[in-house]
C-alpha positions as a Markdown table, in Angstrom:
| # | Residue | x | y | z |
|---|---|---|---|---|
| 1 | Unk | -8.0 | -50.5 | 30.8 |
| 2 | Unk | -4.8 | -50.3 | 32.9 |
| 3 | Unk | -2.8 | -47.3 | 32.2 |
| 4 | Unk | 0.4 | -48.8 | 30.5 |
| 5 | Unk | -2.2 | -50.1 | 27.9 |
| 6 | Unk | -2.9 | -48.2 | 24.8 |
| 7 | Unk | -6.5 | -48.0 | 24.1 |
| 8 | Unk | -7.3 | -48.1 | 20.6 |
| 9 | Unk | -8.8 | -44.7 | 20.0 |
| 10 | Unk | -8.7 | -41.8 | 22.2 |
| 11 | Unk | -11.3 | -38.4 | 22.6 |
| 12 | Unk | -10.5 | -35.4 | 23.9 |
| 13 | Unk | -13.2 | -33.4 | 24.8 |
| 14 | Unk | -13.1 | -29.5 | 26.5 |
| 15 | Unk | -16.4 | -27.0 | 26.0 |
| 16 | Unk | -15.7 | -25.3 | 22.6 |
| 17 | Unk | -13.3 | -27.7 | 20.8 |
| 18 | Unk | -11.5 | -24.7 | 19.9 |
| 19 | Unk | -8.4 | -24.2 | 22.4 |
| 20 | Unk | -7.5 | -27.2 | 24.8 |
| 21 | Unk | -9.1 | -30.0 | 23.4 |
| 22 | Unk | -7.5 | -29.3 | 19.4 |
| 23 | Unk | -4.3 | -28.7 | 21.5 |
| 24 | Unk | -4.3 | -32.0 | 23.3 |
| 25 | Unk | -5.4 | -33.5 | 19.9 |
| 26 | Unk | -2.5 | -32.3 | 17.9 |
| 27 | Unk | 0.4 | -33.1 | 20.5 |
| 28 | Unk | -1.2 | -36.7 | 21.0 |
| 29 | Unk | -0.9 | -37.2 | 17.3 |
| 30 | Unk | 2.8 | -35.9 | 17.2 |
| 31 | Unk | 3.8 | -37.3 | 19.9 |
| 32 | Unk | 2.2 | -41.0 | 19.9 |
| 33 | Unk | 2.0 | -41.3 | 15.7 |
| 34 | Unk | 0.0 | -44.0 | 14.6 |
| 35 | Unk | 0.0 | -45.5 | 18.1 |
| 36 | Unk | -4.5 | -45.2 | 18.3 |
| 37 | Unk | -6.9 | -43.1 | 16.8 |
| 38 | Unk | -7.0 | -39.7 | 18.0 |
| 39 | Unk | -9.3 | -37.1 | 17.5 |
| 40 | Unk | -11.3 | -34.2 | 19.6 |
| 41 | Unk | -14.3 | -32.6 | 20.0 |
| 42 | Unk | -16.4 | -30.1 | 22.1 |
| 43 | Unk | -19.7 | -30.0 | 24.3 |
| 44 | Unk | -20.2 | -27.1 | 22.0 |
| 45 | Unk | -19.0 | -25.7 | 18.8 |
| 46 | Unk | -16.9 | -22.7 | 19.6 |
| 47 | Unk | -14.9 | -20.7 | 17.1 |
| 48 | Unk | -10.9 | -20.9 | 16.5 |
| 49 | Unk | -8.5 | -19.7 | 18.4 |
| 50 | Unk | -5.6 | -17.2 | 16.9 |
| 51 | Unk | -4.0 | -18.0 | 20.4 |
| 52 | Unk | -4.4 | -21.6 | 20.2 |
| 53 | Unk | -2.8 | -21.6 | 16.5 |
| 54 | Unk | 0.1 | -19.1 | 17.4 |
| 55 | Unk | 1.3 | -21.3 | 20.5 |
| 56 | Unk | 1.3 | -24.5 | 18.8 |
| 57 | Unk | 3.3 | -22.7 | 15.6 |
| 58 | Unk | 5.9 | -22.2 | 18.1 |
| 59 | Unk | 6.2 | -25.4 | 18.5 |
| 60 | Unk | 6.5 | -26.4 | 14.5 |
| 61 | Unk | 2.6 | -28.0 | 14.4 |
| 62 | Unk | 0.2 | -26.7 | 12.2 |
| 63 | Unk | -3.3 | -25.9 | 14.0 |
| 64 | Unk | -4.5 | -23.3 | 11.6 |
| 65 | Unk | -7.2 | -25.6 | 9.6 |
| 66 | Unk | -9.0 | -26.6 | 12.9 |
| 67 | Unk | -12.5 | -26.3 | 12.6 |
| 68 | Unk | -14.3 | -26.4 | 15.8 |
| 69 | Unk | -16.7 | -29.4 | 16.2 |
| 70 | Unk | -19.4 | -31.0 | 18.7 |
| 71 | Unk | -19.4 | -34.6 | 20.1 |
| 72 | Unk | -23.0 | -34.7 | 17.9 |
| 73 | Unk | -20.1 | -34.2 | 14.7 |
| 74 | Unk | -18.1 | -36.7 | 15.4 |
| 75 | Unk | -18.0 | -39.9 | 12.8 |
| 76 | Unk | -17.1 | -42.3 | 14.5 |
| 77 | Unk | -18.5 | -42.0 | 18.4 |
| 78 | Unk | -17.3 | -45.3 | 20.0 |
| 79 | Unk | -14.1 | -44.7 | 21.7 |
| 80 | Unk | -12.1 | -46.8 | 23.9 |
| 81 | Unk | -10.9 | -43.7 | 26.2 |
| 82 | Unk | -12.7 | -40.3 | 26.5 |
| 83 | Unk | -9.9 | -37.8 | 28.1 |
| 84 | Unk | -12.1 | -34.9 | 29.1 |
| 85 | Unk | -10.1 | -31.6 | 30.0 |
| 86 | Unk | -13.3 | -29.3 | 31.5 |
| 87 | Unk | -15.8 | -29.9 | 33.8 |
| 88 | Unk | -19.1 | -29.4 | 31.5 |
| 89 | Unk | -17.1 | -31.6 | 29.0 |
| 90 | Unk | -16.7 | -34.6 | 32.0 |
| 91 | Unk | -20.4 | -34.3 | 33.1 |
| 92 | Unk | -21.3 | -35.2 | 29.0 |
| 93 | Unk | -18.6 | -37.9 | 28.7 |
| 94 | Unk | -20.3 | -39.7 | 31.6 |
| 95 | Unk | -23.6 | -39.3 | 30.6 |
| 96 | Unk | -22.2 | -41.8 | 27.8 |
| 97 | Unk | -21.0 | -44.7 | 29.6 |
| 98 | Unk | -24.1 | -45.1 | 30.3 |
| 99 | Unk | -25.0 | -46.5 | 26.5 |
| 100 | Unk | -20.8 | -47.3 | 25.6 |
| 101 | Unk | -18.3 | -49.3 | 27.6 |
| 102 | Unk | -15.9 | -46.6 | 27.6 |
| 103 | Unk | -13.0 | -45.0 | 30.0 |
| 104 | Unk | -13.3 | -41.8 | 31.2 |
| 105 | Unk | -10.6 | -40.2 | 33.0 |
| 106 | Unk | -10.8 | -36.2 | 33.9 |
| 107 | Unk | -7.6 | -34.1 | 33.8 |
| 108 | Unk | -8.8 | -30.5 | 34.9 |
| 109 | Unk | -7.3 | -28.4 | 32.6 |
| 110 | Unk | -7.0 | -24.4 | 32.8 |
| 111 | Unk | -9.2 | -22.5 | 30.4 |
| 112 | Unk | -7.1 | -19.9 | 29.1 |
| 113 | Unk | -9.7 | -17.8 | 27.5 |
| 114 | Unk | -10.3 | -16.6 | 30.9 |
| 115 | Unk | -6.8 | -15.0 | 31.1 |
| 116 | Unk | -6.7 | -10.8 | 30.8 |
| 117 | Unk | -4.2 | -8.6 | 30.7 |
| 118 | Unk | -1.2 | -8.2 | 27.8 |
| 119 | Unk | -0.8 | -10.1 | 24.9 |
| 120 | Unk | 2.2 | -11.7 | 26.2 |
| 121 | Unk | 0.5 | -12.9 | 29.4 |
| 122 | Unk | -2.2 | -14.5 | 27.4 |
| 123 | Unk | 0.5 | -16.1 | 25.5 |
| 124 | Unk | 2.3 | -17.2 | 28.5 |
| 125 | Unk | -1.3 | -18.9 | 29.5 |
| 126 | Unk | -1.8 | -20.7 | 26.7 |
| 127 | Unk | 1.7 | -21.7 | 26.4 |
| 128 | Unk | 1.8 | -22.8 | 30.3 |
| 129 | Unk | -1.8 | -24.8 | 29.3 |
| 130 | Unk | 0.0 | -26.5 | 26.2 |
| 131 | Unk | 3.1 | -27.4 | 28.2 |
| 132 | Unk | 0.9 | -29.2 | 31.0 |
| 133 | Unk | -1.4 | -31.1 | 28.2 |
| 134 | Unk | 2.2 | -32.4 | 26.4 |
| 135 | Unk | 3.9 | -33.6 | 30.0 |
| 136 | Unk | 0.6 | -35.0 | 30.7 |
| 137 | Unk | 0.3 | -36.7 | 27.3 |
| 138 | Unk | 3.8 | -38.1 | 27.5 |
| 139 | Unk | 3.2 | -39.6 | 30.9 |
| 140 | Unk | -0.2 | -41.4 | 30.4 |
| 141 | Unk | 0.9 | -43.0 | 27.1 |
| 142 | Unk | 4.7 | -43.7 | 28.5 |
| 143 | Unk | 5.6 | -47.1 | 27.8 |
């Protein structure tokens, strides 16, 4: 699929399903609205994110009912594009071409979990890691 074509459902998948991948799923949905379907998921089930929820409420979008969920959860698992944002989360996503014809394309994406220190330099993190995912969004789906 060439890049200036929409696909017509997209999967964001990180480790946990719980920071970067929700994040990416919720500014895909704002900013592309009923352009494909959209969801996201995680090689594992991690737990939410108060972090995650407080940067995107700066932003006016409403994260706090994300529940956490697994590729294995997932509906609907055909997908024309898998967006993976992790490395564990790219290893899985190829394993599954092998049985789907699907795209994969890998944007390494800062984990920002791993960030210590105050509460405003986490924030910073996760706002710097939400930032990146929209510009990145915005570009890939330009038309």
């Amino acid at each position: 699929m060439a890049a200036s074509e929409d696909p017509g459902s997209v999967l964001f998948v990180c480790s946990m399903n719980a920071v970067r991948s929700p994040i990416a799923e919720l500014l895909a949905k704002h900013y592309l609205p009923g352009r494909f379907y959209i969801q996201s998921a995680g090689v594992r089930a991690g737990e939410a994110d108060p972090f995650a929820v407080a940067v995107m409420d700066e932003i006016g979008l409403e994260m706090g009912r994300h529940r956490p969920r697994t590729l294995e959860d997932i509906e609907d698992s055909f997908f024309d594009l898998i967006i993976t944002l992790a490395p564990e989360a790219h290893h899985r996503a190829l394993e599954l071409t092998r049985d789907q014809a699907v795209d994969v394309e890998y944007w390494p994406t800062v984990d920002p979990t791993l960030t210590q220190g105050s509460r405003s330099a986490i924030l910073d993190a996760y706002r710097a890691m939400r930032d990146g995912l929209a510009t990145r969004i915005k570009k890939r789906f330009a038309r």
